[in-house]
C-alpha positions as CSV (number, residue, x, y, z in Angstrom):
1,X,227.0,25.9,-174.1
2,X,226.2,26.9,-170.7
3,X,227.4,25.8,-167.6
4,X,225.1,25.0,-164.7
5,X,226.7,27.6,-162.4
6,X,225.3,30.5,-165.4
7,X,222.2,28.9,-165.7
8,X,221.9,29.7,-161.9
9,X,223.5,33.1,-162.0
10,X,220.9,34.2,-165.3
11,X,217.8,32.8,-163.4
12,X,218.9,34.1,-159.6
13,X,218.7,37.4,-161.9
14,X,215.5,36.8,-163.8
15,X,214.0,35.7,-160.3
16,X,214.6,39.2,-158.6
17,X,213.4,41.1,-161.6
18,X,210.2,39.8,-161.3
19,X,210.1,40.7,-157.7
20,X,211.2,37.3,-155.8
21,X,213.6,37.0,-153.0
22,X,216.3,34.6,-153.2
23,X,216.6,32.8,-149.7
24,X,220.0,31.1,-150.4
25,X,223.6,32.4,-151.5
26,X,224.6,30.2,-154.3
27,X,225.9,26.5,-152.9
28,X,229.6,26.0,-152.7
29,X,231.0,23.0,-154.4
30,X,229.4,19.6,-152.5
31,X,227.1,21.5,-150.5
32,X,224.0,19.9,-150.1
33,X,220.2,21.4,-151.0
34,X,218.0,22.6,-153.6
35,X,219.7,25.2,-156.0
36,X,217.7,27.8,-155.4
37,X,215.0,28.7,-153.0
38,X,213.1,32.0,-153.4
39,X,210.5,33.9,-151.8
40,X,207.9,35.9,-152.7
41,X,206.7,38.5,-150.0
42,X,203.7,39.7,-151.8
43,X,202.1,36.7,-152.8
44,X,203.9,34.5,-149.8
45,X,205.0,31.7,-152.4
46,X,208.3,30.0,-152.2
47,X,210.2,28.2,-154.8
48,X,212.4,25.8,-154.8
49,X,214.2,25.2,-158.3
50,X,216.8,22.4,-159.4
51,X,219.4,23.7,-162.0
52,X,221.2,21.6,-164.5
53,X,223.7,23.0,-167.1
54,X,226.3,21.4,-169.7
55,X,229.7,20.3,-169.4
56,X,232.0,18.3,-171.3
57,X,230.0,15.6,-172.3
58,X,226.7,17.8,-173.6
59,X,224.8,15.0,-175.2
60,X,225.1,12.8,-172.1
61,X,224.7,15.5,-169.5
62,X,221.2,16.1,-171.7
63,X,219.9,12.6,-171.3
64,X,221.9,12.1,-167.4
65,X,220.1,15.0,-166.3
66,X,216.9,14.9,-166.9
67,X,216.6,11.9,-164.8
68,X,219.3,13.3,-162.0
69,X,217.3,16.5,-161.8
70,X,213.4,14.5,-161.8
71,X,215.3,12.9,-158.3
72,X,216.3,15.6,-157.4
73,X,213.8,17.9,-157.0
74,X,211.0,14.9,-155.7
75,X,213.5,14.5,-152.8
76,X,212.5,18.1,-152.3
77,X,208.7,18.3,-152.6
78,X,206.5,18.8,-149.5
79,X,203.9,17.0,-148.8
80,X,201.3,19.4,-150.2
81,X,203.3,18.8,-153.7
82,X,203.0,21.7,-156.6
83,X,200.2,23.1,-157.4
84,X,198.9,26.5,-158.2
85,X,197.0,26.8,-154.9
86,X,199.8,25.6,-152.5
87,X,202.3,27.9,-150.8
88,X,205.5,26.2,-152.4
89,X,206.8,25.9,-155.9
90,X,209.2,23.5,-157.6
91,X,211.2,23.7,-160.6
92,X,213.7,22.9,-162.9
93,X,216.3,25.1,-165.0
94,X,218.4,23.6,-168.1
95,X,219.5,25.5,-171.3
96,X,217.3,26.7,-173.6
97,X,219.2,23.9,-176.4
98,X,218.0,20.9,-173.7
99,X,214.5,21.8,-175.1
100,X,213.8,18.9,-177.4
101,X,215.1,16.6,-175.7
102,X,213.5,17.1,-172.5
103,X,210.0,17.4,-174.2
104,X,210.7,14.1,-175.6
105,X,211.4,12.2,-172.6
106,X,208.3,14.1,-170.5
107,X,206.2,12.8,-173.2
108,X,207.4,9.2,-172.0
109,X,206.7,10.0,-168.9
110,X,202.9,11.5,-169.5
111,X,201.1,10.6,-165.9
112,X,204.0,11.1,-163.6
113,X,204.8,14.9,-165.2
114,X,201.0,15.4,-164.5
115,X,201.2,14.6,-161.1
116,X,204.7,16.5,-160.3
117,X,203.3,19.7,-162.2
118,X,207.1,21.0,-162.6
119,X,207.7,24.7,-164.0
120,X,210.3,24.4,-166.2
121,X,213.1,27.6,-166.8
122,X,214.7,27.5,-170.4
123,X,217.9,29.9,-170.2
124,X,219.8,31.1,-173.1
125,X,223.4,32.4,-173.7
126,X,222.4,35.9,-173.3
127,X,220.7,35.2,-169.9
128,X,217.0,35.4,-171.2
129,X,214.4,32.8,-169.8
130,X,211.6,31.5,-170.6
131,X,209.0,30.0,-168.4
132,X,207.1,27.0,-168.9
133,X,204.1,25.5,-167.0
134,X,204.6,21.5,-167.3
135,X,201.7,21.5,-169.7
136,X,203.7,22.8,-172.3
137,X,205.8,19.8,-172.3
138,X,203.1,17.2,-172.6
């Protein structure tokens, strides 16, 4: 189970490693703003990634979330929106284990998901991710 707080820390680390600059120190506790915002120098792209992780209640955060961090990161978007040949990118990050149940609702969700064009970052316990276009989903 991984809190949302390692989810961040394992994808702020996956992020640099692949060359991106991370904008933002982590948020303090009821600090406002998107999760994460990175840069890119060399191909002058920013992203701007929601992250969700579990708590007590797993199987509700799960369901809770998915919709908490859809709002989320639309309150974000520019209005260019996400797309491959626009300067800004947006995200979401959950544990690898949300997986299934994510793929389920996006697939309730068909037109909407095409239009937002979210990448989505599966973590694991042992701080691997795994990057999804939203087509993967669908």
């Amino acid at each position: 189970m991984l809190t949302e707080s390692q989810v961040e820390k394992y994808l702020r680390e996956h992020l640099m490693k692949k060359g991106w600059k991370i904008d933002m120190p982590e948020k303090r506790r009821g600090e406002h703003g998107c999760d994460i915002v990175a840069s890119h120098p060399q191909w002058r792209k920013k992203y701007f990634i929601e992250v969700k992780g579990s708590g007590k209640a797993v199987l509700q955060m799960k369901h809770s979330g998915f919709y908490m961090l859809i709002g989320q990161i639309v309150s974000r978007m520019g209005i260019e929106g996400n797309g491959q040949n626009k300067s800004r990118y947006y995200a979401i990050a959950v544990p690898v284990e949300w997986e299934k149940t994510f793929k389920n609702k996006i697939k309730e969700m068909r037109y909407a998901w095409k239009l937002l064009k979210l990448k989505v970052f599966l973590v694991d316990q042992s701080g691997n991710v795994l990057e999804k276009s939203y087509t993967k989903f669908l």
